[in-house]
ZABASE-450973 format. One record per residue (C-alpha): residue number from 1; residue in one letter; x, z, y. Coordinates in Angstrom, 3 decimals. Example, Ala and Ser with C-alpha at 12.3 -4.5 7.8 and 13.67 -1.06 7.14 Angstrom:
<pators>
   k r       px       pz       py
   1 A   12.300    7.800   -4.500
   2 S   13.670    7.140   -1.060
</pators>
This chain:
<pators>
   k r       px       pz       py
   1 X  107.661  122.127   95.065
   2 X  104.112  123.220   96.878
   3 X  105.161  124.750  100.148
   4 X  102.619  125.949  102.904
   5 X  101.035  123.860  105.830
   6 X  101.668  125.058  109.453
   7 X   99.099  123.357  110.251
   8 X   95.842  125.692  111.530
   9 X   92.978  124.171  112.525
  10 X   91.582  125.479  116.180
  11 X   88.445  127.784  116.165
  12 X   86.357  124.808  117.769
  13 X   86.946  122.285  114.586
  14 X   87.284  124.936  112.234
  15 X   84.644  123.266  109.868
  16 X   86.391  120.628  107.216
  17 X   83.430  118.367  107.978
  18 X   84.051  118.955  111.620
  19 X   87.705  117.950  111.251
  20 X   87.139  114.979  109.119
  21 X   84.519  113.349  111.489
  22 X   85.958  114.353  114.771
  23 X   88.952  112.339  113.508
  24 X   87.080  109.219  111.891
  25 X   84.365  108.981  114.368
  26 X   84.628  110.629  117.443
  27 X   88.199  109.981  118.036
  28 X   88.854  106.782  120.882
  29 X   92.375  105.600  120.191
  30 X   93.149  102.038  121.876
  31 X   94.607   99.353  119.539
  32 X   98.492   99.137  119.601
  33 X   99.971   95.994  119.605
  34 X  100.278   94.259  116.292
  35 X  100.588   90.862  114.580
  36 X   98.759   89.354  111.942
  37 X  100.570   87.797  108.487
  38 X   98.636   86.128  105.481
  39 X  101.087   86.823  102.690
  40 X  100.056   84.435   99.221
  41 X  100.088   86.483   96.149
  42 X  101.638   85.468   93.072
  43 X   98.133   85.248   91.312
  44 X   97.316   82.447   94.333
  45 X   95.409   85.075   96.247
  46 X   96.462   86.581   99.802
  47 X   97.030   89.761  101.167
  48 X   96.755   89.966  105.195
  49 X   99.449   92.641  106.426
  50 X   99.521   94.097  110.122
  51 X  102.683   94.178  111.154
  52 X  103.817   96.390  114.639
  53 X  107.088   97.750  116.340
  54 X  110.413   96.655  115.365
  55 X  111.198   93.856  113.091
  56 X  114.729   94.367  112.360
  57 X  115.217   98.263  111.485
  58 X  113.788  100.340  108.972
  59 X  109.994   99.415  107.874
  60 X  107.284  101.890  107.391
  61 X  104.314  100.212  104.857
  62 X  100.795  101.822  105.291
  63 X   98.206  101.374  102.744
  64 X   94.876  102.646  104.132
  65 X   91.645  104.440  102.766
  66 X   88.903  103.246  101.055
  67 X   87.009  100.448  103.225
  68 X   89.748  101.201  105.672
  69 X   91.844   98.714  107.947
  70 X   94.352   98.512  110.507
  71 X   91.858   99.779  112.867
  72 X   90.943  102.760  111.216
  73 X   91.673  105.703  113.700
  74 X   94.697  107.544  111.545
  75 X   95.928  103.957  111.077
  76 X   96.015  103.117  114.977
  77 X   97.259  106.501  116.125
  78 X  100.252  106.404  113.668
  79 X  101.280  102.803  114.251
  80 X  101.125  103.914  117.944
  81 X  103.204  107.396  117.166
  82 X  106.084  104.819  114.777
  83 X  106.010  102.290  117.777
  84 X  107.237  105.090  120.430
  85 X  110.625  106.012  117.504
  86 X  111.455  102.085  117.950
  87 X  110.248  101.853  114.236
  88 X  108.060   99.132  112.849
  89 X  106.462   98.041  109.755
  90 X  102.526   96.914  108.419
  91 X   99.618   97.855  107.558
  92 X   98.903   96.081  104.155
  93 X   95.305   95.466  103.714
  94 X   93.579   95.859  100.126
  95 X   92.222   93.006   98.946
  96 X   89.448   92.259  100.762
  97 X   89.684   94.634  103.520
  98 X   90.997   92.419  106.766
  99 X   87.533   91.321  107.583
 100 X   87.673   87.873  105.015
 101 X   86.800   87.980  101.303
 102 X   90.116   87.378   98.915
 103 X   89.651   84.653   96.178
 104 X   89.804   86.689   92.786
 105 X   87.362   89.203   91.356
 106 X   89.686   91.884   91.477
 107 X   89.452   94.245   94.642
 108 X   91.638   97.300   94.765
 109 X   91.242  100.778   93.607
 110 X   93.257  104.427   92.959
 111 X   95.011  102.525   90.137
 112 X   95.807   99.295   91.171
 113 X   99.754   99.216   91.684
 114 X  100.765   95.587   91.368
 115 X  100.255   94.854   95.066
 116 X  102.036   97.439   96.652
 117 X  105.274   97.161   94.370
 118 X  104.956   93.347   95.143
 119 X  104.757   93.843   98.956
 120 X  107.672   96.731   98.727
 121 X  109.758   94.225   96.907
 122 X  108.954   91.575   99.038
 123 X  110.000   93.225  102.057
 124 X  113.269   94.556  100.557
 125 X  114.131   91.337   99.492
 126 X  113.991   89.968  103.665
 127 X  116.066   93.245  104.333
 128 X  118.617   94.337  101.774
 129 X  120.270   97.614  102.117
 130 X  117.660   98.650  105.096
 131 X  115.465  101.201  104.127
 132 X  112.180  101.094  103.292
 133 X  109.492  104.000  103.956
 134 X  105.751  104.237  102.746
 135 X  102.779  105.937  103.935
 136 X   99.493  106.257  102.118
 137 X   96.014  107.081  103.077
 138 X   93.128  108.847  100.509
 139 X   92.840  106.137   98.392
 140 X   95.911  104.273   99.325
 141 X   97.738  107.222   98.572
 142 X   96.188  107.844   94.727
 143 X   97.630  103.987   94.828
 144 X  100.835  104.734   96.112
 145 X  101.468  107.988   93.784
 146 X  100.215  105.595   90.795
 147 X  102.842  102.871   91.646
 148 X  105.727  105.412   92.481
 149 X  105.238  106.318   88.732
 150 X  104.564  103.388   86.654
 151 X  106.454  100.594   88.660
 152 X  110.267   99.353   88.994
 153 X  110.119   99.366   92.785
 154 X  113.165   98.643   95.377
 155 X  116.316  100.731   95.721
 156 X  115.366  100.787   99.489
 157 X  112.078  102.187   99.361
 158 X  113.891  105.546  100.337
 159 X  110.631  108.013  101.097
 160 X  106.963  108.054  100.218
 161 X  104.245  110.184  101.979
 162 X  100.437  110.771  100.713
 163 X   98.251  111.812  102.593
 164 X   94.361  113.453  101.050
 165 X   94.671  112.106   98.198
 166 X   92.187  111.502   95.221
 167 X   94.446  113.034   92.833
 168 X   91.575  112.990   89.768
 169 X   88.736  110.449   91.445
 170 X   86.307  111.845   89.022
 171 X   86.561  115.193   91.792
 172 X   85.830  113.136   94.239
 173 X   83.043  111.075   92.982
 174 X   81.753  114.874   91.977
 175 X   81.956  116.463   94.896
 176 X   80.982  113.418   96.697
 177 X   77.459  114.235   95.631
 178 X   76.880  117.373   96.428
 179 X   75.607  119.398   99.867
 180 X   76.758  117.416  102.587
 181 X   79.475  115.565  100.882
 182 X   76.244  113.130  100.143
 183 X   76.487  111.911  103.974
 184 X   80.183  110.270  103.076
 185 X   79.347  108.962  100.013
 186 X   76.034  107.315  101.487
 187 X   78.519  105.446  104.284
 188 X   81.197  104.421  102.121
 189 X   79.189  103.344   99.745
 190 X   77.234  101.201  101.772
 191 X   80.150   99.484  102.941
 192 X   81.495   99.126   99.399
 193 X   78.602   97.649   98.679
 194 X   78.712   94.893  101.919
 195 X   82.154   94.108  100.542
 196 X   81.080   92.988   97.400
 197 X   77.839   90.998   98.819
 198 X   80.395   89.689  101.036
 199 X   82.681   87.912   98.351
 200 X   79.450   86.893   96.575
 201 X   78.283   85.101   98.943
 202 X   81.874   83.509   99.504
 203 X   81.448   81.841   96.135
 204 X   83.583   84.417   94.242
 205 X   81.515   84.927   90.508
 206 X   81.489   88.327   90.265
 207 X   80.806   89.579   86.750
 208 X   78.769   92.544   88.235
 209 X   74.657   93.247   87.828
 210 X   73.733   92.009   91.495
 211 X   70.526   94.587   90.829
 212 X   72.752   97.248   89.910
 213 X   75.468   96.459   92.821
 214 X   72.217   96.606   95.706
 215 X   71.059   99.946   93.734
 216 X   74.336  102.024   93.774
 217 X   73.709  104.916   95.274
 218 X   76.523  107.056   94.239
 219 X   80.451  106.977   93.821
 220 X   79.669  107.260   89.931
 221 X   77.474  104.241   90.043
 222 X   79.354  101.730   92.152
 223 X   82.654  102.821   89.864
 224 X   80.609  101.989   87.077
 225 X   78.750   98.683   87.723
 226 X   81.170   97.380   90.053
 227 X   84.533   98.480   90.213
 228 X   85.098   99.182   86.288
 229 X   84.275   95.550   85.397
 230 X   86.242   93.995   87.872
 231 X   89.132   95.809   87.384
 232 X   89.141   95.763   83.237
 233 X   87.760   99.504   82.772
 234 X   85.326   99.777   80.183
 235 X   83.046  102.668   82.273
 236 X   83.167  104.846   85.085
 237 X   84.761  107.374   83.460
 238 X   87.474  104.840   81.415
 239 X   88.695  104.234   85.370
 240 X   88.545  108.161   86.429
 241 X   90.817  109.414   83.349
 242 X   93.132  106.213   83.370
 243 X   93.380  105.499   87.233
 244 X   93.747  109.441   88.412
 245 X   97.546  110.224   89.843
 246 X   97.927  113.950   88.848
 247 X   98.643  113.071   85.198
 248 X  101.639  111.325   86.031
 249 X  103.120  113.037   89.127
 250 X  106.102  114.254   87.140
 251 X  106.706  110.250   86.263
 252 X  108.077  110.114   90.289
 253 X  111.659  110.255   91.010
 254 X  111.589  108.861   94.548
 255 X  111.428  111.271   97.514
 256 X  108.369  112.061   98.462
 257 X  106.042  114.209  100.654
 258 X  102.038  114.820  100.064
 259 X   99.849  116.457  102.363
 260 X   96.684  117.376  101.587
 261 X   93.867  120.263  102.789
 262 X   92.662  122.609  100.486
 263 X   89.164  122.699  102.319
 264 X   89.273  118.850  101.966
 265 X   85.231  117.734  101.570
 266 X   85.672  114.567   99.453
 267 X   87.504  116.618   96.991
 268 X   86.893  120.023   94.446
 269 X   90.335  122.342   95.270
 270 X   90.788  122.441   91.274
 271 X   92.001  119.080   91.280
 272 X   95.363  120.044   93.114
 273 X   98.133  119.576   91.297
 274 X  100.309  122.986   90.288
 275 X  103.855  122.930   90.897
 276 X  104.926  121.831   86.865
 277 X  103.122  118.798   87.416
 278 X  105.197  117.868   90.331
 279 X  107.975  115.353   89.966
 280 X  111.602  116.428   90.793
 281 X  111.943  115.053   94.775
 282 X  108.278  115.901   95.438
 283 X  106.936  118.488   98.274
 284 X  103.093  119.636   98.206
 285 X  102.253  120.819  101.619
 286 X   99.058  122.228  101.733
 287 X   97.180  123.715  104.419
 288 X   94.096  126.094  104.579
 289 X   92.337  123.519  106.580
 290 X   92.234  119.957  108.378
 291 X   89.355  118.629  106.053
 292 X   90.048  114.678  104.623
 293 X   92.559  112.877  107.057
 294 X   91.939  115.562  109.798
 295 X   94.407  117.595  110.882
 296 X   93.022  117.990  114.157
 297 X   94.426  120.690  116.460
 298 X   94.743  121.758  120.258
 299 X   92.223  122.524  122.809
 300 X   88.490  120.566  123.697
 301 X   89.641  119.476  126.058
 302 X   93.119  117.696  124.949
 303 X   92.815  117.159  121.465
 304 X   96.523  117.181  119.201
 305 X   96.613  114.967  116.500
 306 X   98.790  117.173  114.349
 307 X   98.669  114.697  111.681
 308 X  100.652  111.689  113.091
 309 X  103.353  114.059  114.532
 310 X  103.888  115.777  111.067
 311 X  104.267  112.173  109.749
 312 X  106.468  110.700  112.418
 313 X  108.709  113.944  111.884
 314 X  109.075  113.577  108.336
 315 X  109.130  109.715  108.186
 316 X  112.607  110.143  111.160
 317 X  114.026  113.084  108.818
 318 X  113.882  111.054  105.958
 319 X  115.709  108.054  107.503
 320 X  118.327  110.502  109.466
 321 X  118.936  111.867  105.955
 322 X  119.419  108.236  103.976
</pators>
């Protein structure tokens, strides 16, 4: 079911590009308080998680964006929202993504779903019968959606919630580079690109073209040098068709909740789902604005971070209602 946002974006950060970097860059949110965990993987990797708030009652699990971390500002400012409903949980770090290169080749990407189904079963297993909850961010939400469909995942994971999400990443990497879209892709890029210098010169043999890694320039080029041969995809485009969430969005029988902006700047508006390709217990909310993990709302002078509440507010529903 697609249902409208309230969300309106103030006449001050109308712009989508001025909502997305007021809220990635100019925001100042202090660090809550968290703890670190180095979880070993069944493949004899690791996967650091971030955990915060309450231990014993329900978890929340939040996969960030691309390059992302526990320190990313929508990361901080929701673990600090969860904290104040005596709720806890983690941030699970991608592969690579705490600040220390992980041992194997492979990364993460809008496909990869082994990880988070092992970490949601993990966690389950520590707390039967106490539910489970799941938040994901851009990437980590294409991820999330991906794993919701193809994976057998824990009777306790009771709610799911997406947030701008890469729903075809062929869009993305389109849009991406065009007008002034380009100014993302050059930063994200460049960090992508740090990463992966980063694990080569940890000793990890990456089977990529180190000439073509330094050269990438665009979304289109890192997917296709770097990320498709790490990950198994014979191209670019062999990752876009078979790692893109939309096609199996009907696949999803869990609860779940995706929010996303329809003047989002990573992302063409053509890419949004309609409501037949929805799964059965799934809600679209889409606003008119908020740009890519925006949402920002209120006055100058006392910014409202209209993003955190919404999920806070559908996250305590959801577990009033299990």
């Amino acid at each position: 079911m697609i249902i409208n946002s309230k969300f309106q974006a103030p006449r001050w950060l109308s712009s989508p590009h001025a909502q997305t970097l007021f809220a990635a860059r100019l925001r100042k949110v202090e660090r809550p308080p968290i703890w670190a965990e180095r979880c070993a993987t069944p493949d004899n990797d690791f996967i650091d998680l971030h955990c915060f708030g309450n231990p014993d009652g329900p978890q929340v699990m939040v996969f960030h964006g691309l390059e992302g971390s526990s320190r990313s500002p929508y990361a901080c400012g929701l673990i600090k929202a969860l904290i104040a409903q005596n709720l806890g949980g983690a941030v699970m770090h991608f592969r690579g993504c705490s600040g220390e290169p992980n041992k194997k080749v492979q990364s993460y990407h809008c496909g990869h779903t082994t990880d988070i189904a092992w970490l949601l079963h993990r966690v389950a297993v520590t707390r039967p019968g106490q539910p489970l909850l799941a938040v994901g961010f851009s990437i980590g939400a294409a991820a999330l959606l991906n794993t919701l469909a193809q994976e057998k995942l824990p009777a306790e994971l009771c709610y799911a919630i997406a947030v701008s999400t890469p729903f075809e990443p062929r869009s993305g990497a389109e849009r991406m580079n065009t007008g002034i879209s380009r100014i993302y892709q050059r930063s994200l890029i460049k960090d992508c690109v740090r990463s992966a210098k980063a694990k080569l010169a940890s000793g990890v043999a990456l089977p990529v073209d180190v000439e073509k890694l330094e050269q990438a320039k665009t979304f289109w080029e890192f997917d296709h040098h770097v990320t498709a041969p790490l990950h198994g995809f014979d191209s670019a485009d062999d990752y876009y068709n078979r790692a893109a969430p939309r096609q199996r969005l009907r696949q999803i029988d869990r609860r779940c909740h995706i929010i996303h902006a329809l003047d989002d700047p990573f992302f063409e508006p053509g890419m949004i789902p309609t409501d037949d390709e929805l799964g059965p217990n799934t809600i679209l909310e889409l606003s008119q604005s908020g740009g890519h993990v925006g949402f920002v709302c209120g006055p100058l002078w006392r910014p409202v971070y209209w993003l955190e509440q919404r999920l806070t507010e559908l996250l305590t529903t959801a577990l009033n209602d299990a």
